[in-house]
C-alpha positions in Angstrom: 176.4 97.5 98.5 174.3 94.0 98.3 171.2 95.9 100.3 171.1 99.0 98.6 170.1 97.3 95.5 167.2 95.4 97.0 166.0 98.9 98.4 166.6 100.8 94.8 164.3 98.4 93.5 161.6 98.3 95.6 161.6 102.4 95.6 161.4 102.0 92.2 158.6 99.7 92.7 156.6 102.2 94.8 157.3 104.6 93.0 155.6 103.3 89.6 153.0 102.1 91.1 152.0 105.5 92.5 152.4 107.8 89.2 149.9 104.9 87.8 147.0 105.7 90.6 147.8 109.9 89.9 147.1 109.2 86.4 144.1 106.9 87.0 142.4 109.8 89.7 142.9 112.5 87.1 141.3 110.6 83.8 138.0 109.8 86.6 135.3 112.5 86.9 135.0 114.0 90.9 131.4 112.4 91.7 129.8 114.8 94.3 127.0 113.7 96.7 123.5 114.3 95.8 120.4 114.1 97.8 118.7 110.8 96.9 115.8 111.3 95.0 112.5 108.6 96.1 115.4 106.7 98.0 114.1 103.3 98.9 114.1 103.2 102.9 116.4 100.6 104.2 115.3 97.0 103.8 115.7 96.6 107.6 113.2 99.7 108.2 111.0 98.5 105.3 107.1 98.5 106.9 104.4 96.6 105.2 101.4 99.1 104.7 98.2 98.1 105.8 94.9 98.9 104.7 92.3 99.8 106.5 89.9 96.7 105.7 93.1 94.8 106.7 93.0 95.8 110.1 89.2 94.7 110.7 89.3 91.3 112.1 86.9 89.2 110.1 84.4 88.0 112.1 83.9 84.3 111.3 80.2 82.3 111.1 80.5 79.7 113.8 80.4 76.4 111.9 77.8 73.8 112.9 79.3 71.0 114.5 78.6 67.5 113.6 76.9 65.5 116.0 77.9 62.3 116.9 75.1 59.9 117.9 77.4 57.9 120.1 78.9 60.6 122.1 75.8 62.7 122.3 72.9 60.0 122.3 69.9 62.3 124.1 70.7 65.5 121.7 70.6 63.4 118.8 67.9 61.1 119.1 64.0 61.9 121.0 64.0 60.2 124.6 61.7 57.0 125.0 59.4 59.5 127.2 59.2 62.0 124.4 58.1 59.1 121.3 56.1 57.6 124.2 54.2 61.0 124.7 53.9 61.6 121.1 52.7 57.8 120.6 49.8 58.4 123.6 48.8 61.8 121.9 48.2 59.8 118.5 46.3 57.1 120.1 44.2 59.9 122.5 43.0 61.4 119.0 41.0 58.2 118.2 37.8 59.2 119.5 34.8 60.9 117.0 32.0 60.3 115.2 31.4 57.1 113.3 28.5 55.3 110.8 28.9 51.8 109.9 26.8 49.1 108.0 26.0 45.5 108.7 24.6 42.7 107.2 24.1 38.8 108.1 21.5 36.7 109.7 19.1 37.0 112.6 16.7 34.5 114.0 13.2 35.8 115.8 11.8 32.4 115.8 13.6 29.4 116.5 15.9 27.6 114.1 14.5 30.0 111.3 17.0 31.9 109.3 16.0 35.2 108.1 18.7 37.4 106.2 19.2 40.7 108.0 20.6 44.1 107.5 21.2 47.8 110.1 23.1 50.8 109.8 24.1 52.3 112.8 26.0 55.6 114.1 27.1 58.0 117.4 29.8 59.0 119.1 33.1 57.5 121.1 35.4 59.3 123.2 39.0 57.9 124.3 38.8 56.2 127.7 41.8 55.6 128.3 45.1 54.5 126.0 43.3 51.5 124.8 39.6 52.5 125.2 36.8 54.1 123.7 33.3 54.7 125.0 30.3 56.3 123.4 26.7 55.8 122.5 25.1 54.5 119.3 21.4 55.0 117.7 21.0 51.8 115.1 18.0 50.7 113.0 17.7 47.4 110.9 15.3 45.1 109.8 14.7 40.8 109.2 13.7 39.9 105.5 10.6 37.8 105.4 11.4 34.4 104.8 9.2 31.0 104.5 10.1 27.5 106.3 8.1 24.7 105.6 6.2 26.2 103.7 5.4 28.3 106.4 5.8 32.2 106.3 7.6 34.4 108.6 7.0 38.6 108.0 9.4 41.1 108.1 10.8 42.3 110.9 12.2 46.1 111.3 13.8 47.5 114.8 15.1 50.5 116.2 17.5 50.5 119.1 19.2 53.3 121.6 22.5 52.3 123.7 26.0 52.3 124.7 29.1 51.1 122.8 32.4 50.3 123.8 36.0 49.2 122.3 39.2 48.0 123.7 42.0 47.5 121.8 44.2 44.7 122.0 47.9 46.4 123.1 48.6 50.4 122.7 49.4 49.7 119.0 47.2 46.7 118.3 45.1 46.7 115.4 42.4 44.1 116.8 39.9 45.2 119.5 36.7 43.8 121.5 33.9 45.6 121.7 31.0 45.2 123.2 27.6 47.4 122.8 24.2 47.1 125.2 21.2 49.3 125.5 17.3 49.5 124.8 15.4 48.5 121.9 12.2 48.5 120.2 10.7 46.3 117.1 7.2 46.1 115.0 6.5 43.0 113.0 4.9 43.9 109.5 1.7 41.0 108.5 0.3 40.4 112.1 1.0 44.5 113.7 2.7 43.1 116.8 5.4 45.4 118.6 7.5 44.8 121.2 10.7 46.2 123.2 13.1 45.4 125.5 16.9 45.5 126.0 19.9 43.9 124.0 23.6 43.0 124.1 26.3 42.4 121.9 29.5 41.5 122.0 32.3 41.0 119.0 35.5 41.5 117.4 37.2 43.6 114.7 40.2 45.0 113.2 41.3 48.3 112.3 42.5 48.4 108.5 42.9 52.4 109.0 42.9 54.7 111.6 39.3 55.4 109.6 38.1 52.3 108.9 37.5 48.9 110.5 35.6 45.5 110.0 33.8 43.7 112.8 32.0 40.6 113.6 29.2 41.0 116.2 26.6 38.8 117.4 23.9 40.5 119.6 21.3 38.8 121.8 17.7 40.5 122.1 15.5 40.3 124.8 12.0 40.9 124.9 8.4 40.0 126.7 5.3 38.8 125.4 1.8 39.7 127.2 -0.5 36.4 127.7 -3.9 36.7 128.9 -5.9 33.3 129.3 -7.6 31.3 132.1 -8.1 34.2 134.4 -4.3 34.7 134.3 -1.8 37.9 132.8 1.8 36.7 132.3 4.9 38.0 130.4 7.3 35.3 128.4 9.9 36.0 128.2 11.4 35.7 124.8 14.9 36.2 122.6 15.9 37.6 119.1 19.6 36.9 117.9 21.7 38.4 114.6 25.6 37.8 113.6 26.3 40.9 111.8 29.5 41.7 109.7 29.9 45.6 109.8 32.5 47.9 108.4 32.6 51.3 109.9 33.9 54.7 109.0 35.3 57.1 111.3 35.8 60.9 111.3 
């Protein structure tokens, strides 16, 4: 009698509960399946699309690259042969025509100043790194001048010869030069001419690659005819200037 109780109950338990699910399926509408309608694929299927621009690999400018003098010091800097080619090339290009002007003193006879003037001009070619060679046509002239009361005419020459210039170091601005040829002179007052040969020697400086200032002196050599006691002799006999010049080159 003490079990059957316990088992009454729970039947009755049971038995409650399932009338309450029989009413609760009849009040719910029957849902039928339907076809889905623009069903979304499953997330685990899901596909990114592509377009077709996306699948064209870009093709990417290659980037200049810095260069780093220390790690790449020959493709970043000129050699020393190269600036040393480029330096001779500059220096080779020296050579051309030139005119110049020069004035100072000259002495015909001795210890008699006479104020002088010449223009000169010709050509010089590069002789080497340092070197230039050429030739040179000049004409000039001594001023009259009086000494002791004594005067002394005018004196104009003309003169044909070589020329020459040596720089002092590749890059050097001051050169020698020397110059040496044949010349010829009249004497204006007494119609005396005579000729010979001269040379000079000097220095200047080059204040452009156009222009330059020099200092020559120049020694002139020349012979006198003397006729007398049966006899025919030459003397020989010397003109000197110091000339200051400037010079223009093309």
């Amino acid at each position: 009698m003490q079990l059957a109780r316990p088992v009454a109950a729970m039947a009755a338990v049971i038995a409650a509960f399932a009338a309450s699910t029989a009413v609760h399926a009849q009040t719910k509408p029957v849902e039928t399946w339907q076809p889905a309608q623009h069903q979304e694929q499953d997330p685990a299927k899901r596909l990114p699309q592509v377009s077709p621009e996306a699948t064209t690999v870009p093709q990417v400018a290659p980037q200049p690259q810095p260069v780093d003098a220390q790690s790449q010091p020959y493709a970043a800097q000129p050699s020393h042969a190269a600036r040393q080619s480029a330096r001779v090339r500059r220096e080779e290009d020296r050579g051309g025509f030139f005119i110049g002007v020069q004035g100072g003193k000259g002495w015909v006879y001795e210890d008699v100043d006479q104020s002088a003037l010449a223009v000169n001009a010709g050509y010089r070619w590069q002789a080497g790194p340092v070197s230039l060679i050429g030739i040179e046509a000049a004409a000039g002239r001594l001023d009259r001048t009086r000494d002791d009361g004594h005067p002394y005419g005018k004196v104009e020459y003309a003169s044909l010869g070589a020329n020459a210039r040596f720089n002092f170091g590749r890059t050097g601005p001051v050169y020698a030069l020397v110059r040496a040829g044949y010349w010829s002179a009249d004497q204006h007052g007494t119609g005396q001419s005579t000729d010979g040969g001269y040379f000079g020697a000097g220095l200047g400086v080059d204040i452009t690659r156009n222009f330059n200032l020099s200092l020559v002196y120049t020694n002139y050599v020349y012979f006198d005819d003397w006729e007398g006691d049966g006899l025919d002799y030459d003397d020989i006999n010397r003109a000197d200037t110091l000339m200051l010049g400037a010079e223009v080159r093309f």
